[in-house]
KEDRENTOR-870007 format. One record per residue (C-alpha): residue number from 0; residue in three letters; y, x, z. Coordinates in Angstrom, 2 decimals. Example, Ala and Ser with C-alpha at 12.3 -4.5 7.8 and 13.67 -1.06 7.14 Angstrom:
BEGIN
rec num: 0, residu: Ala, yy: -4.50, xx: 12.30, zz: 7.80
rec num: 1, residu: Ser, yy: -1.06, xx: 13.67, zz: 7.14
***
This chain:
BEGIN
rec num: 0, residu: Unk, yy: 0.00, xx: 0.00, zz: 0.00
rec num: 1, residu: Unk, yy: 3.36, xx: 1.21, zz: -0.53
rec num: 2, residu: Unk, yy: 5.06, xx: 2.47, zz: 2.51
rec num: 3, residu: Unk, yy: 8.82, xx: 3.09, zz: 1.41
rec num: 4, residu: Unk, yy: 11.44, xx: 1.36, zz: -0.67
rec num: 5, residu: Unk, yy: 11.48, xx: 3.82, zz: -3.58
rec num: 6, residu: Unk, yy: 7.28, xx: 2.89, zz: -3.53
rec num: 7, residu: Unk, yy: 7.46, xx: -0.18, zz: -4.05
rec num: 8, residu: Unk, yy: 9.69, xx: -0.09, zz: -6.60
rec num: 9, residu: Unk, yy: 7.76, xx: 1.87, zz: -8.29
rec num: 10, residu: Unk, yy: 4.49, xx: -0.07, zz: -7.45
rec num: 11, residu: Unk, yy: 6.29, xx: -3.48, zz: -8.11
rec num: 12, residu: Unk, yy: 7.35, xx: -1.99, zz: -12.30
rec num: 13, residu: Unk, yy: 3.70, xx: -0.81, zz: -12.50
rec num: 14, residu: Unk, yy: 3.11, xx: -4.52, zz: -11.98
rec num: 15, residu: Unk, yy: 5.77, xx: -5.71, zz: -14.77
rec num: 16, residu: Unk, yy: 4.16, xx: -3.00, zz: -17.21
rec num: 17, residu: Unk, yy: 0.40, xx: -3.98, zz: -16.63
rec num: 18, residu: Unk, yy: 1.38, xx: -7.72, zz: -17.03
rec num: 19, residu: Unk, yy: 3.63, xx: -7.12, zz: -20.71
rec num: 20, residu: Unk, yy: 0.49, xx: -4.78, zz: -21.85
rec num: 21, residu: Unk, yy: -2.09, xx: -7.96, zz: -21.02
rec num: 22, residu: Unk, yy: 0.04, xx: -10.13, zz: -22.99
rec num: 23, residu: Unk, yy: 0.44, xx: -7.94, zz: -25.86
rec num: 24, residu: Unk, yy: -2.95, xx: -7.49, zz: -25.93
rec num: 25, residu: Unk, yy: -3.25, xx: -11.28, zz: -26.02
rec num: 26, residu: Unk, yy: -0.93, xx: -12.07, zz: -28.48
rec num: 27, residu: Unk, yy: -2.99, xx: -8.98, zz: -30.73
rec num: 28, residu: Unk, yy: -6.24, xx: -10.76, zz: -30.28
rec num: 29, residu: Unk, yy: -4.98, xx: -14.13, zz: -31.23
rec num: 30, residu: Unk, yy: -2.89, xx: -12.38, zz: -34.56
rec num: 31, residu: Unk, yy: -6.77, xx: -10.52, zz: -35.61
rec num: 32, residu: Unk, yy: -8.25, xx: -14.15, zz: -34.84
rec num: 33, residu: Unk, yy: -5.67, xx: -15.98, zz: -36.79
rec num: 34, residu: Unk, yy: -5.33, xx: -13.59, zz: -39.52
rec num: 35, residu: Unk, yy: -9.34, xx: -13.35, zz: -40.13
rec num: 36, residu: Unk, yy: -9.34, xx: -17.48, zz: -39.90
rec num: 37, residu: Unk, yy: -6.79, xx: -17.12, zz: -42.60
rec num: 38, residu: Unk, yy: -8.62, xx: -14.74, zz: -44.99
rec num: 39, residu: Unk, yy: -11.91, xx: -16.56, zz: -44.58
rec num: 40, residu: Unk, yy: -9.86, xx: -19.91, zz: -45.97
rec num: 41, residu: Unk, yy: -8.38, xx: -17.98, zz: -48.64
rec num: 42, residu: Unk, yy: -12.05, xx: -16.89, zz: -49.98
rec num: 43, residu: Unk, yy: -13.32, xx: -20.01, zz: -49.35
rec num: 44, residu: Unk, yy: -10.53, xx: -22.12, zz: -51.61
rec num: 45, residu: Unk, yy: -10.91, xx: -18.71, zz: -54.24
rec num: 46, residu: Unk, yy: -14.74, xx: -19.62, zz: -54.52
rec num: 47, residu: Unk, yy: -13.91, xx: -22.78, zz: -54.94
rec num: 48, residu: Unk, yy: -11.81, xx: -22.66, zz: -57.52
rec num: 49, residu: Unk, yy: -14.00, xx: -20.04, zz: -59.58
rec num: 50, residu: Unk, yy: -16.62, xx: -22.43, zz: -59.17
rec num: 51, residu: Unk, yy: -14.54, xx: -25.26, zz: -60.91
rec num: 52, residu: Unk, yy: -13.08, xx: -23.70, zz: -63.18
rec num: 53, residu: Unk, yy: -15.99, xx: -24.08, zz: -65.67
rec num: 54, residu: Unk, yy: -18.19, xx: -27.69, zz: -64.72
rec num: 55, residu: Unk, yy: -21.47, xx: -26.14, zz: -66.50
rec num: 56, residu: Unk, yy: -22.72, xx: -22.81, zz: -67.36
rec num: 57, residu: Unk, yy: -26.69, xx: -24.59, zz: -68.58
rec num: 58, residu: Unk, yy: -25.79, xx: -23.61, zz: -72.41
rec num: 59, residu: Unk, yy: -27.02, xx: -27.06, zz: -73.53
rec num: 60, residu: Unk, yy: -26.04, xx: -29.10, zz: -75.92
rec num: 61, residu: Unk, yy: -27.21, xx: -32.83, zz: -75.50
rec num: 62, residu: Unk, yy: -27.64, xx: -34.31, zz: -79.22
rec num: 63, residu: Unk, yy: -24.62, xx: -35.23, zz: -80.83
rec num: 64, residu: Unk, yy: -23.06, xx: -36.26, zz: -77.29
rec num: 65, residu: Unk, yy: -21.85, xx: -33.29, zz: -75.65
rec num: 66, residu: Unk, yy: -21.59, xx: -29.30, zz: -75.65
rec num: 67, residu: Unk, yy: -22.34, xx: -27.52, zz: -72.12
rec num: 68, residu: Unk, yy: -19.63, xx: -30.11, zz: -70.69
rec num: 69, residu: Unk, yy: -17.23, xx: -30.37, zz: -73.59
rec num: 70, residu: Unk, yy: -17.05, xx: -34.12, zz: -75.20
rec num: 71, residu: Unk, yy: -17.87, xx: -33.57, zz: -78.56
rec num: 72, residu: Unk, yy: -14.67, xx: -35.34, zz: -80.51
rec num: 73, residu: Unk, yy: -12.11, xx: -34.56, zz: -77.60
rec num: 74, residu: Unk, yy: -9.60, xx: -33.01, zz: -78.13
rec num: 75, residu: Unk, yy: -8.31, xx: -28.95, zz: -78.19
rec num: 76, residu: Unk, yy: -7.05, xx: -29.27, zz: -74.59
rec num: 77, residu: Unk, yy: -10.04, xx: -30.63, zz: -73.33
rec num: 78, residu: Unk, yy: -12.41, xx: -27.44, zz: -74.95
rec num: 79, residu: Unk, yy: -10.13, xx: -24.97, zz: -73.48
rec num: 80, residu: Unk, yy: -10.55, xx: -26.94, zz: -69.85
rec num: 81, residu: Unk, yy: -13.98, xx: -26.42, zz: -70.07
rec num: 82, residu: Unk, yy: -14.40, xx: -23.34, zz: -71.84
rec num: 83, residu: Unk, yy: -11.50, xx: -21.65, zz: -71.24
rec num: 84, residu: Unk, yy: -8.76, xx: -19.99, zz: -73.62
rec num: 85, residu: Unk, yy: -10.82, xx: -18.79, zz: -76.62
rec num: 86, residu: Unk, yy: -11.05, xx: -15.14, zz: -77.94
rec num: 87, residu: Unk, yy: -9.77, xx: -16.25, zz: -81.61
rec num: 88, residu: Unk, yy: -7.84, xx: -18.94, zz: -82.99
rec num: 89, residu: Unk, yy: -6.67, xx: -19.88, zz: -86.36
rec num: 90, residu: Unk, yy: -4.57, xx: -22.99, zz: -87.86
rec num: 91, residu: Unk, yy: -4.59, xx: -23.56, zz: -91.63
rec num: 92, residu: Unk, yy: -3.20, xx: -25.89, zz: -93.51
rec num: 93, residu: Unk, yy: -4.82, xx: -28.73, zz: -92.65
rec num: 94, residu: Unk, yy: -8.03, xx: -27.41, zz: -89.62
rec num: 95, residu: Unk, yy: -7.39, xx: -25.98, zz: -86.47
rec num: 96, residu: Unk, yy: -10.58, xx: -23.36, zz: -85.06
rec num: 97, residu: Unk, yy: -11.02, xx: -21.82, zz: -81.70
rec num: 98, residu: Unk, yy: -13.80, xx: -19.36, zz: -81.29
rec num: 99, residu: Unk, yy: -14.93, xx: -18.42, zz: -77.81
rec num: 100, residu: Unk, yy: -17.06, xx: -15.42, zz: -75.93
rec num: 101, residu: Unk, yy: -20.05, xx: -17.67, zz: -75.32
rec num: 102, residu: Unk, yy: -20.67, xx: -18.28, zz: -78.92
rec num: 103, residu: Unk, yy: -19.36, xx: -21.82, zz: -79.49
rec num: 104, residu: Unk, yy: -16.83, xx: -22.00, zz: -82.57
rec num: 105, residu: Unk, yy: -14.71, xx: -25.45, zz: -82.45
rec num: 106, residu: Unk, yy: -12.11, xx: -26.96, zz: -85.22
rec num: 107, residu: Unk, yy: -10.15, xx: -30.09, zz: -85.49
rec num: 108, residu: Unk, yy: -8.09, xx: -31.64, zz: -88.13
rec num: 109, residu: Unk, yy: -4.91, xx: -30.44, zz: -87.74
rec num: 110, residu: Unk, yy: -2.12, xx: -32.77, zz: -87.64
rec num: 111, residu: Unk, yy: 1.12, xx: -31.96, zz: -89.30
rec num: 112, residu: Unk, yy: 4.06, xx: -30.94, zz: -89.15
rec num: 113, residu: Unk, yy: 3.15, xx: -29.84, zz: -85.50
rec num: 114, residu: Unk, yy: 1.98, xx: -26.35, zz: -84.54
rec num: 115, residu: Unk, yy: 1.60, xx: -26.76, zz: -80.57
rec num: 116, residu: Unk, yy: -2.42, xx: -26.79, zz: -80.50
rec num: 117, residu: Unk, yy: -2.28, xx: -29.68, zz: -77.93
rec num: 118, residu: Unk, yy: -0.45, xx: -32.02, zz: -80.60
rec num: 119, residu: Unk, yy: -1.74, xx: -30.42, zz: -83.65
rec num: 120, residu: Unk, yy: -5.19, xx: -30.16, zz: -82.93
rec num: 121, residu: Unk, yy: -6.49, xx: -33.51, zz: -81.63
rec num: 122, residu: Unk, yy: -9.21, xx: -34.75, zz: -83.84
rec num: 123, residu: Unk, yy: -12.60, xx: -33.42, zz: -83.94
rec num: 124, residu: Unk, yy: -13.93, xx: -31.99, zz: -87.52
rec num: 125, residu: Unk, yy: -16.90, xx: -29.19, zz: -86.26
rec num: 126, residu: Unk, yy: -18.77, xx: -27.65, zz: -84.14
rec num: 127, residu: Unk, yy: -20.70, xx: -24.51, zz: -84.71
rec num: 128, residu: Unk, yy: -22.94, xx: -22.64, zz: -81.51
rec num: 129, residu: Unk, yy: -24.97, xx: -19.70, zz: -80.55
rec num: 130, residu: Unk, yy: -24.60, xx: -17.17, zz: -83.08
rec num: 131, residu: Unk, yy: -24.07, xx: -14.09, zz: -83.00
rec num: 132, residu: Unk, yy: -23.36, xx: -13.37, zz: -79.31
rec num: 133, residu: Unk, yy: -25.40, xx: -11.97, zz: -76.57
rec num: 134, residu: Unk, yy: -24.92, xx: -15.50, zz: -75.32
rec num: 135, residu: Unk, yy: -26.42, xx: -16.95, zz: -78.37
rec num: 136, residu: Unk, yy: -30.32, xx: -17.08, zz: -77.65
rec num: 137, residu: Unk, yy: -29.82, xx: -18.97, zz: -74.68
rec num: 138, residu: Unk, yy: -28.32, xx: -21.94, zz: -76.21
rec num: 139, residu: Unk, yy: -30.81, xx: -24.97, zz: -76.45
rec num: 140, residu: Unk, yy: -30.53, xx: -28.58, zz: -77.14
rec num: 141, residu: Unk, yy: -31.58, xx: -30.89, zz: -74.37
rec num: 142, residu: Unk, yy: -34.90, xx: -31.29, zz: -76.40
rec num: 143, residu: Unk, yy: -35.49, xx: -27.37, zz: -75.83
rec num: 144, residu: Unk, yy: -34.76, xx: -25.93, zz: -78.68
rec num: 145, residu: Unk, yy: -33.40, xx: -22.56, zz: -78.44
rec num: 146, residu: Unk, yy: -31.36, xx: -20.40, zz: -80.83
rec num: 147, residu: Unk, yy: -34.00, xx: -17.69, zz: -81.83
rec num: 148, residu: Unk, yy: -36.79, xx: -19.63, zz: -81.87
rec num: 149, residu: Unk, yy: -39.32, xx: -20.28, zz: -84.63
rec num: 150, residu: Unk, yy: -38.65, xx: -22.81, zz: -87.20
rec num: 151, residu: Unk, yy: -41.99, xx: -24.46, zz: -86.30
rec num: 152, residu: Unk, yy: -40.77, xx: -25.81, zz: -83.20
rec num: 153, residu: Unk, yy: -38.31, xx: -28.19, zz: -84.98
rec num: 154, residu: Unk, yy: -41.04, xx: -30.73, zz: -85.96
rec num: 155, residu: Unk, yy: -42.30, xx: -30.28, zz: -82.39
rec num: 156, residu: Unk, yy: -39.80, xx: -31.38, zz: -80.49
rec num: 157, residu: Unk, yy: -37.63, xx: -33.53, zz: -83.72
rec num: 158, residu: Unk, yy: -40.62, xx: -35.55, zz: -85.14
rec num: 159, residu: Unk, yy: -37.95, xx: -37.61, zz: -87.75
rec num: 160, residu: Unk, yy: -36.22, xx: -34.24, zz: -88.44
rec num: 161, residu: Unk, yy: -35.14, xx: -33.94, zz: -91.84
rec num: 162, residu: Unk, yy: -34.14, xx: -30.93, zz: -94.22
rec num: 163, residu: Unk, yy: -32.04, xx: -29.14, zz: -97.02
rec num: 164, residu: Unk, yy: -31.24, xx: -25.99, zz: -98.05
rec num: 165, residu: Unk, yy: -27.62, xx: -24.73, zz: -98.50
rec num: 166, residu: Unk, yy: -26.84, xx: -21.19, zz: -98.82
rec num: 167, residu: Unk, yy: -29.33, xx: -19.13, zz: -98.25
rec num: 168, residu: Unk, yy: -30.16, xx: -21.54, zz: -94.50
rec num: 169, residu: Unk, yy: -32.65, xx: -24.39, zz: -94.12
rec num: 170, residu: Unk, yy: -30.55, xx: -26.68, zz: -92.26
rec num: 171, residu: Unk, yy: -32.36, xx: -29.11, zz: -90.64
rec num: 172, residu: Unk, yy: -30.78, xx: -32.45, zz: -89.16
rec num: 173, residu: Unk, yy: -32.30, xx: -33.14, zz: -85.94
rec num: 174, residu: Unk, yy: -30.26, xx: -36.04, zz: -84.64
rec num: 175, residu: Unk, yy: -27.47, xx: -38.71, zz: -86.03
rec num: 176, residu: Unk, yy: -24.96, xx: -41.05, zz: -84.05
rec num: 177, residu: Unk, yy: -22.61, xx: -43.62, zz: -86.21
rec num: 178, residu: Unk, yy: -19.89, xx: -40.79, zz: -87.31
rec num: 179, residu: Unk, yy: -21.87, xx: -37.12, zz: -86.29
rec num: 180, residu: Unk, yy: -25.19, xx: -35.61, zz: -86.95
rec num: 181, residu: Unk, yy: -26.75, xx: -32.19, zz: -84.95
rec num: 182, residu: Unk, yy: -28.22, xx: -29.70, zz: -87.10
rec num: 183, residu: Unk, yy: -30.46, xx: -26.34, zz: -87.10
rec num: 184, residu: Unk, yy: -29.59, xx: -23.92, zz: -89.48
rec num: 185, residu: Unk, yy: -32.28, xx: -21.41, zz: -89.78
rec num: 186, residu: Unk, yy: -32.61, xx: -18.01, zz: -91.39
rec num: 187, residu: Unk, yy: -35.52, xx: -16.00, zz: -91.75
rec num: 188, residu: Unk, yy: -37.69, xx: -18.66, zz: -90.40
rec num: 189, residu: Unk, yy: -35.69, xx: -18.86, zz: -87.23
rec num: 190, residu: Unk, yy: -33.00, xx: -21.10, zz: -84.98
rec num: 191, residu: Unk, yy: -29.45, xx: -19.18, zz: -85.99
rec num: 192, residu: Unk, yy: -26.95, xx: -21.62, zz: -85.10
rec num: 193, residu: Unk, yy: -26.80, xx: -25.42, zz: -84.27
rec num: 194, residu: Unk, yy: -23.72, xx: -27.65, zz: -85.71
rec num: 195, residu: Unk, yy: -22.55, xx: -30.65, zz: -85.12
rec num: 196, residu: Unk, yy: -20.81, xx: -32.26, zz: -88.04
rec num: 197, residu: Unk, yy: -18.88, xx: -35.51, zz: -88.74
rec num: 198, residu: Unk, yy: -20.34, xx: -37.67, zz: -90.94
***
């Protein structure tokens, strides 16, 4: 205990001190708590948002309907919400084309006189996917046909398949709706591409 005035002065800051260092140390532990709460919510809304950024990543294309998520006959805005921005894009005269990574190739009629893609390029003409990518052999219609595989397996799994030729391809159309058909073109006795055309 202290025995003198000047001790317990001393003795009675020691006290002060020891007290601000317990609250610091408080107020530390609840900044690490609060700031690793905070980072955990930041990765959870960044895996989150990754994760909806593209609705399907199955590579199928469901007969003349749909295209891994994309609408076939929507518009240009809605491909690039599902797939993305593309790695090419052209607009001629009167057909805008997109061309992405994962091997799908899109085009619309373009509407004149505008340029902006979301007001030029609003109806559907085409779509072409799987070739030529490292994506490409894992496309497949919901049927399971794959791009690679032999041409054998179209009357397999499309029993009222029909076909032509046309340059160089046998194209074979595997399934029609009232304004689009879905087609195998196939080279060398194998899947290359599918399309799906309007008719």
């Amino acid at each position: 205990m202290p025995s003198t005035f000047k001790e317990m002065r001393i003795h009675e800051r020691l006290e002060t001190m020891n007290g601000t260092l317990a609250r610091v140390r408080g107020l530390n532990r609840k900044l690490a708590i609060t700031l690793a709460v905070g980072g955990l919510a930041l990765m959870a809304i960044g895996v989150a948002s990754a994760s909806s950024a593209r609705p399907s990543s199955s590579n199928v294309i469901t007969g003349t309907r749909s295209i891994d998520g994309y609408k076939v006959g929507a518009p240009w805005s809605a491909a690039r919400r599902i797939f993305g921005f593309p790695k090419a894009s052209s607009q001629s005269g009167t057909t805008c084309t997109a061309r992405w990574t994962n091997g799908v190739s899109l085009s619309w009629y373009r509407t004149l006189p505008y340029s902006k893609w979301t007001r030029a390029c609003v109806r559907f003409s085409r779509a072409k996917v799987g070739e030529a990518t490292l994506a490409g052999p894992t496309w497949r219609t919901d049927k399971g046909l794959r791009v690679g595989a032999p041409q054998s397996q179209v009357k397999k799994l499309y029993k009222a398949a029909t076909r032509k030729n046309s340059g160089g391809y046998a194209v074979w159309t595997l399934a029609k709706a009232s304004r689009s058909s879905l087609q195998a073109w196939v080279k060398r006795g194998r899947i290359a591409y599918f399309r799906i055309v309007r008719t």
